[in-house]
C-alpha positions as CSV (number, residue, x, y, z in Angstrom):
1,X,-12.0,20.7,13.5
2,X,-11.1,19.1,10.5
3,X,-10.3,22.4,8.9
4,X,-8.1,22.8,11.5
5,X,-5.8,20.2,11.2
6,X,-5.2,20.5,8.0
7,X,-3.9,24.1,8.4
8,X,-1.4,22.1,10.8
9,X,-0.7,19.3,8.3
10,X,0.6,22.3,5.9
11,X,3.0,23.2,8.4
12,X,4.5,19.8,9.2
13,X,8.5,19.1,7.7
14,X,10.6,16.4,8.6
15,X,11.7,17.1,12.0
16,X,8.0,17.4,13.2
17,X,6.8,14.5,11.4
18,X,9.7,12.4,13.1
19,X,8.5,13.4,16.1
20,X,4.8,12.8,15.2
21,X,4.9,9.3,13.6
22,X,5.5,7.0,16.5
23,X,2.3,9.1,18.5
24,X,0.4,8.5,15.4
25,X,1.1,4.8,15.7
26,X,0.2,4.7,19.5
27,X,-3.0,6.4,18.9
28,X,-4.1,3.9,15.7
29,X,-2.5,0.9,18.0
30,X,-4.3,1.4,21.3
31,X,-7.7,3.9,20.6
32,X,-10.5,2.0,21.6
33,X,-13.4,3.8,19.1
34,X,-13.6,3.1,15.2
35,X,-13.6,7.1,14.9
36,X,-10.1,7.6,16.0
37,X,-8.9,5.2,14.0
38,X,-10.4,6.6,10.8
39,X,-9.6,10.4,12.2
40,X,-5.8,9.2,12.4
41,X,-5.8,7.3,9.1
42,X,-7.5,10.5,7.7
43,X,-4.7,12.5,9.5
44,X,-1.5,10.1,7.9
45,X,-3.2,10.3,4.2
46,X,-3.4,13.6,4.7
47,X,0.2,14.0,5.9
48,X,1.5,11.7,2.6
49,X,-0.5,14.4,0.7
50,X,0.9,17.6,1.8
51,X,4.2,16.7,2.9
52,X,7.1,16.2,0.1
53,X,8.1,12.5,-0.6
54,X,11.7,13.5,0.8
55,X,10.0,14.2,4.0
56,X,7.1,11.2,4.0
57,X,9.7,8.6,2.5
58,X,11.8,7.6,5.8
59,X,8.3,6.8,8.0
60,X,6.6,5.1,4.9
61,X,7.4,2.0,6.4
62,X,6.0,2.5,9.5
63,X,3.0,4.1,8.4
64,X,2.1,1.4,6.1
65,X,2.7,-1.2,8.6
66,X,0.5,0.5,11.1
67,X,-2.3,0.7,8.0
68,X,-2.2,-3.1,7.4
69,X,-1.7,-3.6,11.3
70,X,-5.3,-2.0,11.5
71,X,-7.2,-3.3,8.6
72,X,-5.8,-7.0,9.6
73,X,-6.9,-6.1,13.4
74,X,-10.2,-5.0,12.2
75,X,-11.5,-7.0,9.5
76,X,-11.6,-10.2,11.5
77,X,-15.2,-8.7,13.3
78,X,-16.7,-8.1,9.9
79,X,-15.4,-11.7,7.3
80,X,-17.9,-14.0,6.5
């Protein structure tokens, strides 16, 4: 499966990552299970690898938000 997506990642340019960044944020934002979460953050780091920095540069933003968003929404279960 994994495989798989990343033959997709290769294909992604900037109109399809426009489209694809605000369902990337819905599915970190409201998945219930740890797995999706870390499937989608292996999916966006993926992305910022394949993809050219012209094309990554105008959602950094948003996808960086969306990383703190998550590790501030799931670190409260595990402090000390």
């Amino acid at each position: 499966m994994s495989c798989l997506l990343l033959q997709c990642i290769r294909q992604v340019d900037a109109d399809t990552l426009s489209a694809l960044t605000p369902r990337l944020i819905d599915l970190i934002k409201y998945s219930v299970g740890l797995g999706t979460k870390v499937g989608v953050a292996n999916v966006i780091t993926s992305i910022c690898i394949q993809c050219s920095l012209d094309d990554v540069q105008p959602h950094a933003g948003q996808l960086n938000m969306i990383s703190i968003y998550t590790g501030a929404h799931c670190n409260h279960r595990f402090s000390l």
